[in-house]
C-alpha positions as CSV (number, residue, x, y, z in Angstrom):
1,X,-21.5,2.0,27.8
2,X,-21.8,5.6,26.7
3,X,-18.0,5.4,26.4
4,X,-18.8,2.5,23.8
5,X,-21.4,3.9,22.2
6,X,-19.7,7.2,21.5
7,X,-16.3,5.3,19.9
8,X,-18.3,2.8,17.9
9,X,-20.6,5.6,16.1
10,X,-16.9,7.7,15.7
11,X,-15.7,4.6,14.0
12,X,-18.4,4.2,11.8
13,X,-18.3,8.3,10.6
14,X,-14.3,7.9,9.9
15,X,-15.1,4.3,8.0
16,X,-18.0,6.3,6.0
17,X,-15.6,9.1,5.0
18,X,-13.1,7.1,4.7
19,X,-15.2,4.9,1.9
20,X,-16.6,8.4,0.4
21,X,-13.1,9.5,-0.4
22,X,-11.4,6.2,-2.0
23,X,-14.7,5.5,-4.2
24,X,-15.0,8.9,-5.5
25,X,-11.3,9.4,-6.4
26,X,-12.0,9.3,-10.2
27,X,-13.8,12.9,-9.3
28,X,-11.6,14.6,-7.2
29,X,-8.3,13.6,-8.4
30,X,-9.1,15.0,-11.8
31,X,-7.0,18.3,-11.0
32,X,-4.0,16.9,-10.2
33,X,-4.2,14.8,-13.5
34,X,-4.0,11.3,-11.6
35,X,-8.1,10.4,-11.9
36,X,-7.0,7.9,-14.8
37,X,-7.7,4.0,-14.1
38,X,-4.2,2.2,-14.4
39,X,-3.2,4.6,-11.5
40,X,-5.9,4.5,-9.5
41,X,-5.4,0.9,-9.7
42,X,-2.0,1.5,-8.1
43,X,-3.3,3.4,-5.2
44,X,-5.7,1.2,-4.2
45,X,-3.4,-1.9,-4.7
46,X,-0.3,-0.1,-3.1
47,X,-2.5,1.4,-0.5
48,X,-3.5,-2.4,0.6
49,X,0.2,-3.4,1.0
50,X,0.9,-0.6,3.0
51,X,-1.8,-1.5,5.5
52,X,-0.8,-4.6,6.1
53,X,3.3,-3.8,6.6
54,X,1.9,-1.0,9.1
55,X,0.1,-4.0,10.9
56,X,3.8,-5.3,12.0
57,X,6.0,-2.4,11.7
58,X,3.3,0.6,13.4
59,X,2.0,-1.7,15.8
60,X,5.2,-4.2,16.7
61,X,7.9,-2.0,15.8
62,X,9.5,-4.7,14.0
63,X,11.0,-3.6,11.1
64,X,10.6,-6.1,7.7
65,X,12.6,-5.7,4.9
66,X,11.8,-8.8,2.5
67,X,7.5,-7.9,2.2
68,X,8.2,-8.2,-1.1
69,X,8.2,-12.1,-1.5
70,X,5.0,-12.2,-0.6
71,X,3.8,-9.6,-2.9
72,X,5.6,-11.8,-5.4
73,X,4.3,-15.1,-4.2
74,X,0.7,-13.5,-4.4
75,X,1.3,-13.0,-8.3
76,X,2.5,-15.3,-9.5
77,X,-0.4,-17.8,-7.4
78,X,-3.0,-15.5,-8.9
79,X,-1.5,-16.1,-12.4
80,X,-1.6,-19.9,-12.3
81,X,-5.0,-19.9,-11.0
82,X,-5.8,-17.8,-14.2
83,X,-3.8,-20.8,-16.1
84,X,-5.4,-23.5,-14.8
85,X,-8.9,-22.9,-13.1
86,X,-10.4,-19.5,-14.2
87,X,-9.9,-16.3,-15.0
88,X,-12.8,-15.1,-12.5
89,X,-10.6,-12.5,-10.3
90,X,-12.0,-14.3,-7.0
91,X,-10.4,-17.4,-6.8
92,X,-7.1,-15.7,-8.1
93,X,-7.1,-13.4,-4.8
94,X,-7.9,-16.1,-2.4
95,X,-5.0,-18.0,-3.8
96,X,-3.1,-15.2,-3.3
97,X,-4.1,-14.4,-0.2
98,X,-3.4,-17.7,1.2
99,X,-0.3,-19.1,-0.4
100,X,1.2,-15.8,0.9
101,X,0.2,-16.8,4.4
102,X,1.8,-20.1,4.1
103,X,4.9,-18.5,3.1
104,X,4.8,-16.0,6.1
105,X,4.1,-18.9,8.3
106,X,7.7,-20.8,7.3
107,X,9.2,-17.6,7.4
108,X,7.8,-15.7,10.2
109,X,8.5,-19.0,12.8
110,X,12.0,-18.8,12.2
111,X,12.9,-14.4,11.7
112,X,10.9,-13.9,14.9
113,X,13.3,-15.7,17.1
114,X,15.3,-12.6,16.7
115,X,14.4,-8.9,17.0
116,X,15.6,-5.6,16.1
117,X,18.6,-5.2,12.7
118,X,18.6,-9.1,13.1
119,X,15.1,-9.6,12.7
120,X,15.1,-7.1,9.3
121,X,17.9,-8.6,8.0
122,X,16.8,-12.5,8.2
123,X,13.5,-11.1,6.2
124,X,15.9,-9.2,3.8
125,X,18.2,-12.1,2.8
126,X,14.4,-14.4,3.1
127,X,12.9,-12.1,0.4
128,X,16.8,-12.1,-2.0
129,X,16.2,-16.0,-1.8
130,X,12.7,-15.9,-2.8
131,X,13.8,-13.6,-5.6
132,X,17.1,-15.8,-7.0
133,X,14.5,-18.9,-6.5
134,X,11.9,-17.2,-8.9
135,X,14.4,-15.8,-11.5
136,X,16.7,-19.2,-11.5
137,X,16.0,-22.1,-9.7
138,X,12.0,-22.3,-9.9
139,X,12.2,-21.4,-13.9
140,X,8.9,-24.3,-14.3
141,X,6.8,-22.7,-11.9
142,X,8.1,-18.7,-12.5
143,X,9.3,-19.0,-16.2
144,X,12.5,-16.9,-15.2
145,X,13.4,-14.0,-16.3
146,X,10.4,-13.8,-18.7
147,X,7.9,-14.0,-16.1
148,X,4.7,-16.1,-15.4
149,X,2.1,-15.3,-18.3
150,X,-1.3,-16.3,-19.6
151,X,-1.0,-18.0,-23.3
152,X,-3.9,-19.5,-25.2
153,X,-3.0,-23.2,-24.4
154,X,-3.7,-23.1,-20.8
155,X,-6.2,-25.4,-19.7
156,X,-8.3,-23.0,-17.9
157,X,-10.9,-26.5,-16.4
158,X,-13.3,-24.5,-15.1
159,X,-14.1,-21.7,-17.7
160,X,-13.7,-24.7,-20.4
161,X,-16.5,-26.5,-19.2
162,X,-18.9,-23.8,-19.2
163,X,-17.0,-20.7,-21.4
164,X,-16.6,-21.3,-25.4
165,X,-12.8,-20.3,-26.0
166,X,-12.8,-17.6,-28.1
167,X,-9.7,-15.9,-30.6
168,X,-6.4,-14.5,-28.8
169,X,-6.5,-14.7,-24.8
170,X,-9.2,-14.0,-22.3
171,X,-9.4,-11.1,-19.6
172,X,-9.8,-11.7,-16.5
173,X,-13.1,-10.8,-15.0
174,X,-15.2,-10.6,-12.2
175,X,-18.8,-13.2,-13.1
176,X,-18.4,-11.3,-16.3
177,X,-16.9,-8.1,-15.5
178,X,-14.0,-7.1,-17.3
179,X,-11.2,-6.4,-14.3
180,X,-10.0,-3.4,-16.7
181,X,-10.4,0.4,-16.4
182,X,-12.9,1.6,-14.3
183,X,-14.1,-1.6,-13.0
184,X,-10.9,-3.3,-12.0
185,X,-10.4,0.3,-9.8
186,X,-13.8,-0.5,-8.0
187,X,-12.9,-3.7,-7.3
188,X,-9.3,-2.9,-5.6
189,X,-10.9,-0.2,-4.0
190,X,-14.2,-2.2,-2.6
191,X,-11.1,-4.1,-1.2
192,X,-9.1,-1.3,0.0
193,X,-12.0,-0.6,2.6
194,X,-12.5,-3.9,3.6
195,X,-8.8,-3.8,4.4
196,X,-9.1,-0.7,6.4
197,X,-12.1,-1.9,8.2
198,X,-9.9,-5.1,9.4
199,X,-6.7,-3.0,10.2
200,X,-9.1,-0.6,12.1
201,X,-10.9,-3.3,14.0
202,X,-7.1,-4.7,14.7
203,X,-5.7,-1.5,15.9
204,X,-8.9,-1.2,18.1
205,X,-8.8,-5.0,19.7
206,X,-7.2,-6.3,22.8
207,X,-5.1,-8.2,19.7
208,X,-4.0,-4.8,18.6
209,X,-3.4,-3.2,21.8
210,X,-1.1,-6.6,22.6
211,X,0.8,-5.9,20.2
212,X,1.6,-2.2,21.4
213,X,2.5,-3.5,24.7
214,X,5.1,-5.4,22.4
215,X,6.4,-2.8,20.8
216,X,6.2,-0.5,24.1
217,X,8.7,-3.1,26.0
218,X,8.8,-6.6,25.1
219,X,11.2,-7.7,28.2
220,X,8.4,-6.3,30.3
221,X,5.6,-8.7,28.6
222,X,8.0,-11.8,28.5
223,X,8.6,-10.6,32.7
224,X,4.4,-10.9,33.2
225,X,4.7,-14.6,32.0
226,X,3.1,-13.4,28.6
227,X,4.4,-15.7,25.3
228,X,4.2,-13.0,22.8
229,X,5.6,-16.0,20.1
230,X,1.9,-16.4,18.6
231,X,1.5,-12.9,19.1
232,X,4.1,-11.6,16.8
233,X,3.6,-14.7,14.6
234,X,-0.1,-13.4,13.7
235,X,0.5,-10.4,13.1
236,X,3.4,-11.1,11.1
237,X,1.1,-13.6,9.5
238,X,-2.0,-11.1,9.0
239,X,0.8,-8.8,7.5
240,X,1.9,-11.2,4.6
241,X,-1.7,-12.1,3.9
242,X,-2.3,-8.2,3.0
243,X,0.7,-8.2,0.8
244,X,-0.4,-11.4,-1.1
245,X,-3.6,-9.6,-1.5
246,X,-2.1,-6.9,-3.0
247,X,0.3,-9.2,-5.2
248,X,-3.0,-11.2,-6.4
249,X,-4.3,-7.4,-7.3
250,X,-1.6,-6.8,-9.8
251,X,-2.0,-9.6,-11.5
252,X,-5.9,-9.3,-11.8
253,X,-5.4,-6.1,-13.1
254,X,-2.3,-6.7,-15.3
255,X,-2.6,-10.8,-15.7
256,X,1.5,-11.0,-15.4
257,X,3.7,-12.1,-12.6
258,X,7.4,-11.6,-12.5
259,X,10.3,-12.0,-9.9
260,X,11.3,-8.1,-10.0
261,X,8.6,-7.9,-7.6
262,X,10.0,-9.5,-4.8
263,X,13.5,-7.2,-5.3
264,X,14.3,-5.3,-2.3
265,X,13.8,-2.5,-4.0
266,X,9.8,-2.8,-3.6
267,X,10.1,-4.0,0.3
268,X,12.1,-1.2,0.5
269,X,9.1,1.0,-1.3
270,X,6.5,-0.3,1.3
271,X,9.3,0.8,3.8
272,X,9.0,4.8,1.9
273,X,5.4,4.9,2.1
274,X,4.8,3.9,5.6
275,X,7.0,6.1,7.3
276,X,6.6,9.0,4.6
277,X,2.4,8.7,5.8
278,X,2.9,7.9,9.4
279,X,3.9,4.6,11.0
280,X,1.5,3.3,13.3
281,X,-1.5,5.5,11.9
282,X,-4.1,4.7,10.5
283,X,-4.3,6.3,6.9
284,X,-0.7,7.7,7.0
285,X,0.1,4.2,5.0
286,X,-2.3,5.1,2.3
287,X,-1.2,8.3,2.1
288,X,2.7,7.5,1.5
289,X,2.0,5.2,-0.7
290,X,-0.6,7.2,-2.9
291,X,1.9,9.9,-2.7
292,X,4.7,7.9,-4.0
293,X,3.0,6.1,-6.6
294,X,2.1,10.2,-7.9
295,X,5.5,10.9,-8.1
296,X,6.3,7.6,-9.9
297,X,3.7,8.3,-12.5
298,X,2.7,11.5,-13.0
299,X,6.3,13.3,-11.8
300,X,8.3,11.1,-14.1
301,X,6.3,11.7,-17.4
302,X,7.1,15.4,-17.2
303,X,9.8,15.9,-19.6
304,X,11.4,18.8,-21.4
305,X,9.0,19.7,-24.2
306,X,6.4,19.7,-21.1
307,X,8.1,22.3,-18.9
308,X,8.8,24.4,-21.5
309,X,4.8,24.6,-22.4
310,X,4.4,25.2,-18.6
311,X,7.1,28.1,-18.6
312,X,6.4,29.1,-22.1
313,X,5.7,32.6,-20.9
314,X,8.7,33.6,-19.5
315,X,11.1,35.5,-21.6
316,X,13.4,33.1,-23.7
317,X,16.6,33.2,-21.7
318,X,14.7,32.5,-18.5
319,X,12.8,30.1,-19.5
320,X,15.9,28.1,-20.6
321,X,17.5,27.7,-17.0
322,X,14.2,27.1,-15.6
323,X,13.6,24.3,-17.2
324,X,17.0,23.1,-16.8
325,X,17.2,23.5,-13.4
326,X,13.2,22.0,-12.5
327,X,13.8,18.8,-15.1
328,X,16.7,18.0,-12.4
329,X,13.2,17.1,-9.8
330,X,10.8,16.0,-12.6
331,X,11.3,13.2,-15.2
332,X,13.6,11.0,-14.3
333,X,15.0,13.0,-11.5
334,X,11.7,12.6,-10.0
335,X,13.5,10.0,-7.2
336,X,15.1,13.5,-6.1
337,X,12.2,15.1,-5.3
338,X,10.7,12.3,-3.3
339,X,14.3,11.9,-1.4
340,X,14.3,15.3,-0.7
341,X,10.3,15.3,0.2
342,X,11.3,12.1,2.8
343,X,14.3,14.0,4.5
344,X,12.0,17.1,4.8
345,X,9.3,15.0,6.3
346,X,11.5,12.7,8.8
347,X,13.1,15.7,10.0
348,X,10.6,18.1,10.9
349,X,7.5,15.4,11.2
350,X,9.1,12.1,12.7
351,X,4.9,11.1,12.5
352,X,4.4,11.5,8.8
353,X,2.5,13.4,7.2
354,X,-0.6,12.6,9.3
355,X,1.1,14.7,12.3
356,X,2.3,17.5,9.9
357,X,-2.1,17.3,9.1
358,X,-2.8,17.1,13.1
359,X,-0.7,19.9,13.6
360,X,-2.5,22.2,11.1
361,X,-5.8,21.1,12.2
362,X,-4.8,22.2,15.7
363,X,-3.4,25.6,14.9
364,X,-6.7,26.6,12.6
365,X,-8.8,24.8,15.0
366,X,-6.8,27.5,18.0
367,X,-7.1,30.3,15.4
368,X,-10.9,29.6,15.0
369,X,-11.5,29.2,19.0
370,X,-9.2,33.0,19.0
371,X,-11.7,34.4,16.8
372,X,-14.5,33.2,18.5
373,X,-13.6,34.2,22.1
374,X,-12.5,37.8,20.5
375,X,-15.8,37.9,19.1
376,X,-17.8,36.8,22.2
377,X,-15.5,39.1,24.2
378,X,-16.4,42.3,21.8
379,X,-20.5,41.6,21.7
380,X,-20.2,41.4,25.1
381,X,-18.4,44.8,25.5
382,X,-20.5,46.3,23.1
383,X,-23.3,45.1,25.4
């Protein structure tokens, strides 16, 4: 009971911090320039996708590669809930939320009858399918190329029976709270620590620690007698739903939906970001995909007239292949920098960042205990 006792109150200090530090982020992020709404947006919305691959791929070990459909499938079912119901932001995130499930239903009962480079390619050429479907094929429901948007002859039933239609088109809104700026950010990030609070009560259930034993040695469980099936299924399930969350976020924040986001390219992102942070950890996720979502916006904006008011006070001639050579890592070199940041860190920290963090906090924790026993040692010489 004392065992109990002792984890549930350490759970409840790291939730507490954990809230402390996403809902103060327009404070301390204002140093490192990236305290202003639209991106704070992205890290919480980012953040939330990342949580809920690391659900299947930190705690299964199976690898997805097609998350990205239902990131798209969560827009674009936010977007025509703000077409035709409402633009209130709730009923646009549940409908995100569980069309995406559907989807991960279909396509997680037929990729889980395989495992391993099977498995990740099945959800590879699932999301390319989802992707050709919304750019081609489902035109009506997607509009194409163009992308899903919000136009003033929507019917919009619910707001119209009790909301006056005003001039040019609504914003979304939360019972009358613009989901823009400041606002919107709350809102994502209120979300974000519900997320974490789920993947936290996952990761500590007989559910979660199932699914290790899965990812430890599957032949072993299927041995016992065990059908893992619904196992995997769940979590594969539980895993969409968090990405159709975050899809619904977008488009409360940005009230658009198109079919780049269900490219490879962004399951491939979610990929970056977990193992960058630390697969199978608990904030290492966030972290990755905070990090990359830095890079993307505040790395690529610095051009040359930039660097050469940062290196301004170098003499001319030096200043002139500085900037040369750093605009080859900033700007839109910036993917070189995060390549070369994502070798560095699989290399030396196969755990993410969150190990190369353990490991520091272990050496100044032995350099602190060092200093202590010399100083305990010396007072009691002295004595």
């Amino acid at each position: 009971m004392t065992e109990i006792k002792k984890k549930l109150f350490n759970d409840t200090s790291f939730m507490a911090v954990f809230s402390a530090v996403v809902l103060l982020m327009p404070i301390w992020l204002i140093p490192f320039g990236a305290a202003y709404p639209d991106l704070l947006q992205k890290f919480a919305i980012y953040g939330i996708f990342a949580i809920g691959f690391n659900i299947l791929f930190g705690l299964t070990g199976y690898l997805s590669f097609g998350h990205a459909a239902f990131l798209g499938v969560g827009s674009y079912a936010a977007v025509w809930s703000f077409k035709l119901f409402t633009m209130n932001a709730l009923p646009a995130v549940l409908f995100g939320v569980v069309f995406a499930a559907i989807l991960a239903v279909v396509i997680g009962f037929i990729c889980l009858r395989r495992s391993g480079i099977y498995f990740s390619i099945l959800t590879l050429a699932f999301a390319q399918m989802s992707y050709n479907l919304a750019y081609s094929v489902l035109t009506p429901i997607t509009n194409g190329e163009t992308g899903l948007q919000l136009t003033i002859n929507d019917p919009r039933w619910i707001d119209s029976m009790y909301i006056v239609a005003g001039e040019g088109l609504p914003s979304t809104n939360l019972f009358g709270i613009k989901m823009s700026g400041y606002p919107g950010f709350y809102f994502c990030a209120v979300l974000l620590i519900i997320c974490f609070f789920i993947s936290l009560r996952i990761f500590r259930s007989p559910f979660g620690l199932m699914l290790k034993g899965i990812k430890s040695n599957q032949n072993r469980m299927n041995y016992t007698g065990l059908n893992v099936r619904p196992y995997m299924l769940a979590a594969f399930v539980i895993s969409g739903m968090y990405a159709g969350l975050a899809g619904s976020l977008l488009a409360v924040t940005d009230p658009l939906a198109g079919a780049e986001r269900m490219q490879w390219t962004a399951s491939g992102e979610v990929v970056l970001m977990t193992i960058l942070g630390g697969v199978g950890t608990l904030v290492g996720p966030i972290l990755g995909a905070g990090l990359i979502k830095y890079f993307e916006n505040i790395f690529s904006s610095f051009n040359s007239n930039t660097l050469h008011q940062i290196f301004g006070f170098l003499p001319d001639g030096l200043e002139y292949y500085v900037v040369k050579v750093v605009g080859l890592f900033v700007g839109g070199g910036w993917h070189l920098t995060l390549g070369l940041l994502f070798v560095v860190v699989v290399v030396s920290l196969p755990g993410g960042i969150v190990e190369g963090l353990q490991w520091l906090g272990a050496k100044l924790n032995s350099i602190w205990e060092k200093r202590n026993l010399s100083s305990s040692h010396q007072n009691k010489t002295e004595e």
